[in-house]
C-alpha positions as MATLAB code, in Angstrom:
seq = 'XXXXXXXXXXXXXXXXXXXXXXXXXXXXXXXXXXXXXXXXXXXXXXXXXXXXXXXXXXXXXXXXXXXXXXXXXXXXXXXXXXXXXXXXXXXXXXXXXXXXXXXXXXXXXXXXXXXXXXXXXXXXXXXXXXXXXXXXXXXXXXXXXXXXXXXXXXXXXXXXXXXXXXXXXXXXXXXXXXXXXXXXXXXXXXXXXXXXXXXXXXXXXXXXXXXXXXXXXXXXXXXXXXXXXXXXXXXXXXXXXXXXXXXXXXXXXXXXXXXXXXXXXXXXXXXXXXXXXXXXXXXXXXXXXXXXXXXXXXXXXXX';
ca = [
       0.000    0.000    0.000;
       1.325    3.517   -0.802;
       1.644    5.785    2.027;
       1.909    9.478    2.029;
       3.010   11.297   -0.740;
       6.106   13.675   -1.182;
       4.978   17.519   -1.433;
       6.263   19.566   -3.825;
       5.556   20.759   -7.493;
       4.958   17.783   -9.716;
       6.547   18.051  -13.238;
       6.393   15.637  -16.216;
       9.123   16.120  -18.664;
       9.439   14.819  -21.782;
      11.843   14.679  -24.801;
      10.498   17.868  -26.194;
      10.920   19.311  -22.787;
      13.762   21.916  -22.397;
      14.355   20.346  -19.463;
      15.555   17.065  -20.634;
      18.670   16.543  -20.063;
      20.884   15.848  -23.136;
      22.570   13.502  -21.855;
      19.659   10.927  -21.774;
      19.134   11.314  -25.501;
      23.143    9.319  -26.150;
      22.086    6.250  -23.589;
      21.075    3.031  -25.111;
      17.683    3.174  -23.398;
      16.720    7.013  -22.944;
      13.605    7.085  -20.941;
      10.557    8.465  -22.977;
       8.882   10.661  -19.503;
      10.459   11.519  -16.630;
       8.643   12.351  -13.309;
      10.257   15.505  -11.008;
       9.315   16.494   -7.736;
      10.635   19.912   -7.253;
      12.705   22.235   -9.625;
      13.271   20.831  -12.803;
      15.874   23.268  -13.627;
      18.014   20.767  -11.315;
      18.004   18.370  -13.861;
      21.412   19.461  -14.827;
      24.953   17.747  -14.999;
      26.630   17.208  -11.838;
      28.866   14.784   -9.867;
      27.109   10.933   -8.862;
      28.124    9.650   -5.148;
      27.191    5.895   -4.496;
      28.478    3.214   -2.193;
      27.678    0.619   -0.210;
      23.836    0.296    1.567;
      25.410   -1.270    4.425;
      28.448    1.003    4.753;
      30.964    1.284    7.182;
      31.715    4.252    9.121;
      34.810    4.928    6.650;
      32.593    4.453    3.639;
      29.551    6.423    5.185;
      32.047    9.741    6.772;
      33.565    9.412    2.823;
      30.450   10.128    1.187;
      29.392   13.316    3.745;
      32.872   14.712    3.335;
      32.103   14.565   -0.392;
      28.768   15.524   -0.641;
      29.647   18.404    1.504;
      32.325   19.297   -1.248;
      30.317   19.384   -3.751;
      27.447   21.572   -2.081;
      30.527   24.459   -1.167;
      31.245   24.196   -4.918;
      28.312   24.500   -5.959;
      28.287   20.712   -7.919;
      24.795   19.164   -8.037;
      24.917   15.678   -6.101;
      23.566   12.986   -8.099;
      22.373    9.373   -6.596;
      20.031    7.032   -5.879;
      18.432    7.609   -2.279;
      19.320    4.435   -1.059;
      20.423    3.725    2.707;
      24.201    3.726    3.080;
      26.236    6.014    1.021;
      23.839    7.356   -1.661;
      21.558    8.934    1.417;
      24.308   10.030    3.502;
      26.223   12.002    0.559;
      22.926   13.604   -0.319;
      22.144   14.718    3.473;
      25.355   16.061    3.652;
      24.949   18.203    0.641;
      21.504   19.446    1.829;
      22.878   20.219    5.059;
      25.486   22.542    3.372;
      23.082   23.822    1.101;
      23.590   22.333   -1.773;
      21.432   21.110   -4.284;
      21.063   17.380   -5.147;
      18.952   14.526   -7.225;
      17.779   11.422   -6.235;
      16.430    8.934   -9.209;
      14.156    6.788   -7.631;
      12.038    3.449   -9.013;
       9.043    5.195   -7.888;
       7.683    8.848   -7.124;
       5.030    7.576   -4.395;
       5.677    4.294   -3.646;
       8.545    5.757   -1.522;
      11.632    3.842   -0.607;
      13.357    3.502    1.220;
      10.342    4.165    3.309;
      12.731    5.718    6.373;
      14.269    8.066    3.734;
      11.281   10.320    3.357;
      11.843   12.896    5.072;
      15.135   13.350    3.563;
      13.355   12.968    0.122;
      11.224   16.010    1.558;
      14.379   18.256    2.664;
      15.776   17.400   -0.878;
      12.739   18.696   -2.367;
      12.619   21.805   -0.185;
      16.326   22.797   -0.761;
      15.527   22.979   -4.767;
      16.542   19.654   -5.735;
      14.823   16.826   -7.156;
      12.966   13.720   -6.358;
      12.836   11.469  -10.229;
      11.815    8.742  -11.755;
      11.250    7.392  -15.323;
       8.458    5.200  -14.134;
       4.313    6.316  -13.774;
       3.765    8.437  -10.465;
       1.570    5.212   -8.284;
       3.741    2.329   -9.939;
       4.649   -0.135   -7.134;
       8.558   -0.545   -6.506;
       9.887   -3.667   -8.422;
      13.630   -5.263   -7.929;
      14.463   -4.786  -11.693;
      13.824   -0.936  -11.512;
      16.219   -0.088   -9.692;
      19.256   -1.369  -11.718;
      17.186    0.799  -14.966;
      17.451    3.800  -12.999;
      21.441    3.221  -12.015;
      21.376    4.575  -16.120;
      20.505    7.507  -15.235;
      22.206    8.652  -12.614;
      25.408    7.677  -14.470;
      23.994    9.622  -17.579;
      23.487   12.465  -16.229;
      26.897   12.898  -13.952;
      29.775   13.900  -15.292;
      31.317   11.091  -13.455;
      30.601    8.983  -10.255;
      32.331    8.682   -7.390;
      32.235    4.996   -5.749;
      32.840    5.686   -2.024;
      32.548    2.073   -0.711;
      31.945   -1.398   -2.244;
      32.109   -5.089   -1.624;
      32.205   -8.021   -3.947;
      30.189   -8.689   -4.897;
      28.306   -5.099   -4.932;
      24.861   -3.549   -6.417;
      27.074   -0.196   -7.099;
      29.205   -1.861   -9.526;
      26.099   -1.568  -11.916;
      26.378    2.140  -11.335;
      30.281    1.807  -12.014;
      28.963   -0.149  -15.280;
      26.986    2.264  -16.687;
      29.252    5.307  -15.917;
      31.701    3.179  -18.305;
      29.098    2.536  -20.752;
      28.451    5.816  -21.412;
      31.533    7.261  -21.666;
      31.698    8.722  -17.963;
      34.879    8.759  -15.789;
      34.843    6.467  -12.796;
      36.110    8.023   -9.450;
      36.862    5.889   -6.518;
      37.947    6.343   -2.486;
      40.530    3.661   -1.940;
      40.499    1.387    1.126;
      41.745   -1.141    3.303;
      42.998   -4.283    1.005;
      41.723   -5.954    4.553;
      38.283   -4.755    4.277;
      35.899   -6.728    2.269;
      33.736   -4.063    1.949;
      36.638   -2.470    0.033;
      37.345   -5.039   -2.368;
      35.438   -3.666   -5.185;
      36.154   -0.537   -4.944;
      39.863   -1.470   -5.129;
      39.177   -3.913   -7.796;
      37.698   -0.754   -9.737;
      41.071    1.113   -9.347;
      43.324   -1.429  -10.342;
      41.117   -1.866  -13.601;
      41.592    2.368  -14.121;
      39.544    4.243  -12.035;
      40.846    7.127  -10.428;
      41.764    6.787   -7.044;
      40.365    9.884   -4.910;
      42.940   10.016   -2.221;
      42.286   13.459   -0.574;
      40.744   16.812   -0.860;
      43.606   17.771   -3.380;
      42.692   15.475   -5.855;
      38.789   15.402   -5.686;
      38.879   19.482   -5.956;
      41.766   18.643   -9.230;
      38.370   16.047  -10.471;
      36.099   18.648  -10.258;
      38.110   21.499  -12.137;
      38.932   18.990  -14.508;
      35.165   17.968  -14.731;
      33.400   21.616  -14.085;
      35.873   23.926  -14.954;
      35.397   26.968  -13.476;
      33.435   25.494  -10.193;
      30.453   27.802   -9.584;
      30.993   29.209   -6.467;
      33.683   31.158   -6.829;
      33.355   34.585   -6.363;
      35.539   37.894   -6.664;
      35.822   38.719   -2.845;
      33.221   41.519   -2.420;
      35.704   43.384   -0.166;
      37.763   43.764   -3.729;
      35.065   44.916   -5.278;
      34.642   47.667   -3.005;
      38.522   48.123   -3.285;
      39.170   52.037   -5.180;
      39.517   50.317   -8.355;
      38.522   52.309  -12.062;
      34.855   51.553  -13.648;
      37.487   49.460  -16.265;
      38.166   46.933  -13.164;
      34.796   46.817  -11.719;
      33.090   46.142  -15.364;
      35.234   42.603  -15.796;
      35.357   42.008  -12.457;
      31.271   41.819  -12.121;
      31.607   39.850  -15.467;
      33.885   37.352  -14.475;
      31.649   36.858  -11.106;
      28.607   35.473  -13.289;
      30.517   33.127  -15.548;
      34.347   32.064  -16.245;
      35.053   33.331  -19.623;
      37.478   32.851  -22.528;
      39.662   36.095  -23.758;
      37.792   36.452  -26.686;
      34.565   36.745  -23.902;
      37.072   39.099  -22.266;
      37.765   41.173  -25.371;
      33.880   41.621  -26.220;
      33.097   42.712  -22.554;
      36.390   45.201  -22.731;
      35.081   46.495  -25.969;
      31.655   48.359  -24.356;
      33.542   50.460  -22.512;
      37.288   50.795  -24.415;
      38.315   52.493  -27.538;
      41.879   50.845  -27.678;
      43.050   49.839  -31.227;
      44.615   46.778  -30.293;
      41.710   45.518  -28.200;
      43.983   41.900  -27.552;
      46.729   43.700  -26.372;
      44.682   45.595  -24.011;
      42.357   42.550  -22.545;
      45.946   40.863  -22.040;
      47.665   43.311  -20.316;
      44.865   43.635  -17.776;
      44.342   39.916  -17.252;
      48.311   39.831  -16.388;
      47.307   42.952  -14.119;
      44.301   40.614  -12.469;
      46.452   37.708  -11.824;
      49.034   39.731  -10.352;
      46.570   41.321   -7.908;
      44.831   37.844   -7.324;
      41.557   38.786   -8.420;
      41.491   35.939  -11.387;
      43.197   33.077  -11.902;
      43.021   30.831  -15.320;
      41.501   27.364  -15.026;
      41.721   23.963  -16.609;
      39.706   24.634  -19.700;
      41.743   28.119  -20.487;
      39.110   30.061  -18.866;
      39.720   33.328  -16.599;
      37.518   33.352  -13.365;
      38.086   34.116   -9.672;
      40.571   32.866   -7.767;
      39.647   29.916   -4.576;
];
């Protein structure tokens, strides 16, 4: 029997939908509705975090340290809702603000049943509750593996935090492969049978996530410019000329390329050599630490 139902605005997207993501249209199997609770707008690229259901502490403080990471960076959490290391990654991120999505077998047939109310705060905090399947349908074992598609489709790549051999989140690793996703993966004991798999992954070539250094390299590498960096308001408010301030505020909404640079520099200079110009001040801007460049050749603000 279905119980209560998850509150929030009730969205049914379709491929025609500017909401799709299109990411689903490349899988082998790209689901013909999907079913959002919440903000739609979510539905956006962003990092999976999955792991064992019955995770250790190591395994379970993994996937809150990450979540967490990704909520400061502004990186959308993507998993599954499960007990273990899907719901604690996803609490964590709520609890930092962040935004996450769980894909679920069913909208109201909620399960796990003790994870509503985190299903609720998730909706609340602008994320998303979704599912390919009808609203009612009742849960059935086969669903879930269809949805582990998804949530590898739509991340950029997953992180494994914790898993056994044999281990339901090696379907997630699967599909993450399949569709041409990287596969990120916290290391562990080579005692630890609940770490088998995950090392197994990382001798196969994962990449081994084996501290803050490297997860924030992933997610440059991944993201680029990660969204919440900002120019430091109290440089903003520094005496700097109207020139400063105008690419400044620019560079706050987006990281941009130098030919971005050179069509914001043009509304407001007459300079001839507009290149030389846009060049001169970015080697200005790093000097000052107000910008640095990232990854993908992109200027933005420094972390």
């Amino acid at each position: 029997m279905i119980g209560k139902k998850l509150q929030g605005k009730r969205t049914v997207v379709d491929r025609r939908s500017s909401y799709y993501p299109e990411s689903f249209k490349e899988i082998a199997k790209p689901p013909k509705k999907l079913r959002v609770v919440g903000d739609p707008e979510v539905l956006v690229e962003g990092l999976a975090i999955v792991g064992a259901r019955k995770a250790t502490p190591y395994g379970l403080s993994c996937a809150k340290h990450f979540g967490e990471i990704c909520a400061k960076n502004d990186v959308t959490v993507i998993s599954g809702g499960a007990l273990g290391c899907d719901s604690a990654s996803q609490k964590a991120c709520v609890d930092a603000g962040g935004k996450t999505i769980a894909f679920v077998a069913s909208i109201d047939d909620v399960y796990p049943a003790r994870n509503f109310d985190l299903f609720q705060r998730i909706i609340n905090s602008g994320g998303a509750i979704v599912s390919e399947n009808d609203w009612s349908v009742k849960n059935l074992p086969w669903m879930f593996r269809e949805r582990n598609r998804l949530i590898a489709a739509l991340a950029k790549a997953t992180l494994i935090c914790e898993a056994g051999i044999p281990s339901g989140t090696f379907s997630t690793a699967d599909e993450a492969i399949s569709a041409n996703r990287d596969v990120l993966v916290i290391p562990g004991a080579i005692t630890s049978k609940n770490s088998h798999g995950s090392n197994r992954l990382i001798y196969q070539g994962a990449t081994p996530i084996i501290d803050d250094e490297t997860f924030l390299d992933e997610l440059h590498a991944l993201f680029g410019c990660l969204r919440c960096k900002q120019i430091s308001l109290n440089v903003l408010q520094e005496d700097l000329s109207s020139e400063d301030k105008t690419m400044l505020e620019a560079l706050n909404s987006s990281s941009l390329s130098v030919d971005e640079l050179m069509f914001v520099a043009r509304s407001f200079t007459r300079d001839e050599n507009l290149l030389a110009w846009t060049m001169t001040w970015v080697a200005k801007a790093k000097a000052a630490g107000w910008i640095a460049q990232y990854n993908d050749g992109t200027y933005g603000p420094c972390v």
